[in-house]
N, C-alpha and C positions, 0 to 999 in steps of 0.2 A: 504494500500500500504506500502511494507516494504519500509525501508530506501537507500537499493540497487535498487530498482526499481526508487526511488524516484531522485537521484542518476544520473542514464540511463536517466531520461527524462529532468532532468536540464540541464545536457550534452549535451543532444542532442537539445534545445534549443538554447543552447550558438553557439552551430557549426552553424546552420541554420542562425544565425541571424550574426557572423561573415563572413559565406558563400553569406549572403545577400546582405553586402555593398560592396564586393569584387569587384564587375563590377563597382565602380568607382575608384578605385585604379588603376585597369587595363587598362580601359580606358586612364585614365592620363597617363600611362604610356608607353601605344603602341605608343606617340609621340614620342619618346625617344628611348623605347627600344623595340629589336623584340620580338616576341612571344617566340620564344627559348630562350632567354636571361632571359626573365622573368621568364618562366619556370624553368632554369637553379640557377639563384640565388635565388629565392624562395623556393627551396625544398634545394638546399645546407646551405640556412640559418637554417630551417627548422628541418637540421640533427643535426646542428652545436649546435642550441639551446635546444633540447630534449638532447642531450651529458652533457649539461650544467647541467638541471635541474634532470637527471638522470644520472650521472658520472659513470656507472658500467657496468659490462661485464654479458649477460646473458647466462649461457649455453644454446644453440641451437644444436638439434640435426642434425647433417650432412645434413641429406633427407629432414628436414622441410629448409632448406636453398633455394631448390627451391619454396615451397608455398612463401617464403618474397619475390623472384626475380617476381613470378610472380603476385602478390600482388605491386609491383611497377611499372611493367610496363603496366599493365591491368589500376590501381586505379589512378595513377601519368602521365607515359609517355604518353600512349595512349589517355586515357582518358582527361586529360586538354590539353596536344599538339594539340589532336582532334579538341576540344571544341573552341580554343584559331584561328587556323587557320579557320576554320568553319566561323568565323566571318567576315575575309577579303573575302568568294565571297558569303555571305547572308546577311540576315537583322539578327541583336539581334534577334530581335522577333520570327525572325524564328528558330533559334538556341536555345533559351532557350522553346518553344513551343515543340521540338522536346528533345530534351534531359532530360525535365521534365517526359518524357517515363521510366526514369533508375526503379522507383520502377517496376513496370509492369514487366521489362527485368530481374528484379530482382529476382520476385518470379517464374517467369515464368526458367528461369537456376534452382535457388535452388531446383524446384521442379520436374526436367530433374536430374538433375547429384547427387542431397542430398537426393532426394523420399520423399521432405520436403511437406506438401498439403497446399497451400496458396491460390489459386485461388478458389474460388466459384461465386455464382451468384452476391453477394453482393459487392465481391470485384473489379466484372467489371462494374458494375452501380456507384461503389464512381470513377474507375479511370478516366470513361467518363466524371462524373461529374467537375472531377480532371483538364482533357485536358481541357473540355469547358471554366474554371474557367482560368488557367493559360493563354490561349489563349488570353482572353480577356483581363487581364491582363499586359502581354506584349504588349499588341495592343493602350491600353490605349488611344483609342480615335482615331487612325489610321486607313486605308484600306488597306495599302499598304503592306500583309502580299505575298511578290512575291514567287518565288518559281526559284531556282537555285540548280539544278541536284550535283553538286560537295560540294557544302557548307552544303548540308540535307544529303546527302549521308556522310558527314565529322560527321556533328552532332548525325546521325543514331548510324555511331559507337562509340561515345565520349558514348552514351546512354547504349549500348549492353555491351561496354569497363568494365563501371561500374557494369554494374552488375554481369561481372563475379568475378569484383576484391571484391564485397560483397560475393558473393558464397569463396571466397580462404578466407576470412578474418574469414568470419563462421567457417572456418575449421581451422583454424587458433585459432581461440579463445577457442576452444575445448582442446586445448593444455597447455592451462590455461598460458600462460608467460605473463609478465607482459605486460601491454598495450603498457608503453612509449618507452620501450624496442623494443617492438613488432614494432611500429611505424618506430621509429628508424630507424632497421632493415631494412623496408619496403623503407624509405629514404633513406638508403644508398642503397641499390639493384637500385634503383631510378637514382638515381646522376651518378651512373654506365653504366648504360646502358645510359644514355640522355649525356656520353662524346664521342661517334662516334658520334651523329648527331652536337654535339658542334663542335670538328673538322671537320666535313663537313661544317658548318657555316661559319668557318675562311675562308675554302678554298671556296666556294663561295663570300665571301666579296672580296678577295683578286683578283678572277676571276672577278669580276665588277669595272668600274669605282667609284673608292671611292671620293664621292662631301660633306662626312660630313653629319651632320645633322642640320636642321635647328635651330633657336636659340629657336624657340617657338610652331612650331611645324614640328616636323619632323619626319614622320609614316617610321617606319623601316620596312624592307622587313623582313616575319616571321622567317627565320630560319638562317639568315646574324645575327655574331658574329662580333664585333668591338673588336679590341685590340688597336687601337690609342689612343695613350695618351691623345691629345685634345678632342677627342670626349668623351671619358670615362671623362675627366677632366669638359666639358660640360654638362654633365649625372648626375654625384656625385655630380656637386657641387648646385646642388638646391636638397634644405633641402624636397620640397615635396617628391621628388623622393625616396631618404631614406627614409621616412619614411615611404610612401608606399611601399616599398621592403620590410624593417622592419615588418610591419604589416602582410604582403601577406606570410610572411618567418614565422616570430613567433608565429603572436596569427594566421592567416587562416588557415596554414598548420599545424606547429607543434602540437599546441594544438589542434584546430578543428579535426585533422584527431585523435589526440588520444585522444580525446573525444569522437569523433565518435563511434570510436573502442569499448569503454569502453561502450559505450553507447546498440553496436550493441549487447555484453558481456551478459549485465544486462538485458534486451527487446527482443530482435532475431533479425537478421540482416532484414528479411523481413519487420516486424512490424513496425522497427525505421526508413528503407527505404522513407515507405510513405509521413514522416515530408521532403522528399525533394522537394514537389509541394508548399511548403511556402514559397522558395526561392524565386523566382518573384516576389511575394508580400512584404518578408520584402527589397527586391529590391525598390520598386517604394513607398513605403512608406518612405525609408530611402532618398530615391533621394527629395521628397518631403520636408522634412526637412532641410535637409542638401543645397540641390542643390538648391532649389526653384523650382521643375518642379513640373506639372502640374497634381493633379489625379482626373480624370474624370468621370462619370458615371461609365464607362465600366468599370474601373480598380478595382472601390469600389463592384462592382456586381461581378467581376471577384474574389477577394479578399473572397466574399461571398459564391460564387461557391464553391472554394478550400478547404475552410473549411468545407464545408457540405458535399463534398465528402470525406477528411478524414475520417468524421464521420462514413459517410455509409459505407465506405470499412472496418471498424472496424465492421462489427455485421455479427453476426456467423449465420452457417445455422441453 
């Protein structure tokens, strides 16, 4: 294995395992703050510190300007706004059971719009393996996997989202510009297009009785933007909060997504795709440590599953 390969797949570990802990960041944070809000200062962190770490101007050609617009709102808007609403009318479970679909959606576009050949026999027996393993997984000891028409139907596209914003980024990468850059770009297109639905936020806060938010916990409605100064002053001033913003803005997004990038670069976007049914696992592994929850038969089988159908989806016809 070259050193570029080597590379691609350290990368793309760090992302998976950053992308892991993320749902309790979030979590903590929908008391506090809406789904767009988070959204919103995440990715504008996001932009703000790739600027930092990469201070320079890349020529972009005119016409690739739409591939990064729509690389942000396919990978960023769509896709996490999706994922993030999805959750206030399902269970977790069922959102991330269902969105663990993106590789699938992935090769199955690439292989529609790029004439890329990803799918074989092999690689529908690792992804079933894939479902089963994740399923369990998230379930971790549960029955209660319901089923709610607006929130899977939310999740379905958070799934399909991704994987068109892998097929733009493939094409994208063909271009050779630099990742962080590239990234960048994609965050800014991003932050762009997510300021009408910001100002529709306001103006929906502002259309509601505004009661504040609670001291300890106060679930904001997802797409209600606050501009008060006490409640913002309520927000900021616990130190978790920043730091989860922090985290969710610099290492989740900034780096994660141009690791990803770099990752997809050096490996193929389908290939590296698949490392994202690990997510659930370094989930409930991470929650285990950190949190003290609980992992149970199912989740350590489920865990087992997942990797075994990595496997098998990797072996050629």
């Amino acid at each position: 294995m070259d050193n570029k390969k080597l590379l691609g797949y350290v990368l793309a570990v760090l992302a998976i395992f950053f992308w892991g802990i993320t749902f309790v960041c979030t979590k903590s944070l929908l008391n506090y703050f809406s789904a767009l809000e988070i959204l919103f200062i995440r990715f504008l962190a996001a932009y703000l510190g790739l600027w930092l770490m990469r201070p320079k101007w890349e020529k972009i050609a005119a016409k690739d300007n739409l591939l990064f617009a729509l690389a942000g709102l396919t990978g960023v808007v769509i896709y996490q706004f999706a994922e993030n609403i999805a959750i206030n009318y399902t269970t977790a479970s069922n959102v991330s059971v269902i969105v663990s679909t993106c590789p699938l959606f992935t090769a199955i576009i690439s292989q529609i719009f790029l004439k890329e050949k990803h799918i074989n026999f092999w690689f529908i027996i690792g992804f079933i393996f894939c479902i089963v393993g994740v399923t369990l997984v998230s379930l971790n000891g549960r029955t209660d996997l319901s089923i709610n028409p607006k929130g899977d139907l939310l999740a379905l596209l958070s799934s399909i989202s991704w994987g068109f914003y892998s097929m733009v980024v493939s094409i994208i990468n063909k271009k050779k510009y630099d990742s962080i850059c590239a990234t960048r770009r994609i965050f800014f297109f991003a932050v762009i297009l997510m300021i009408p639905l910001v100002l529709a936020g306001v103006g929906v806060n502002s259309a509601v009785e505004n009661k504040g938010l609670a001291a300890d916990n106060g679930l904001a409605e997802s797409v209600i933007v606050h501009l008060s100064g006490a409640v913002n002053k309520l927000r900021f001033s616990k130190p978790l909060n920043c730091i989860y913003l922090l985290f969710l803005g610099l290492i989740a997004s900034g780096f994660c997504f141009a690791a990803w990038n770099k990752a997809c670069l050096e490996l193929g976007t389908v290939k590296i795709t698949k490392g994202l049914y690990l997510i659930p696992v370094v989930t409930i592994i991470f929650a285990f440590f950190i949190l003290g929850e609980k992992i149970t038969w199912m989740g350590a089988l489920g865990t087992i599953i997942t990797i075994t159908g990595l496997f098998i989806s990797e072996i050629k016809r």
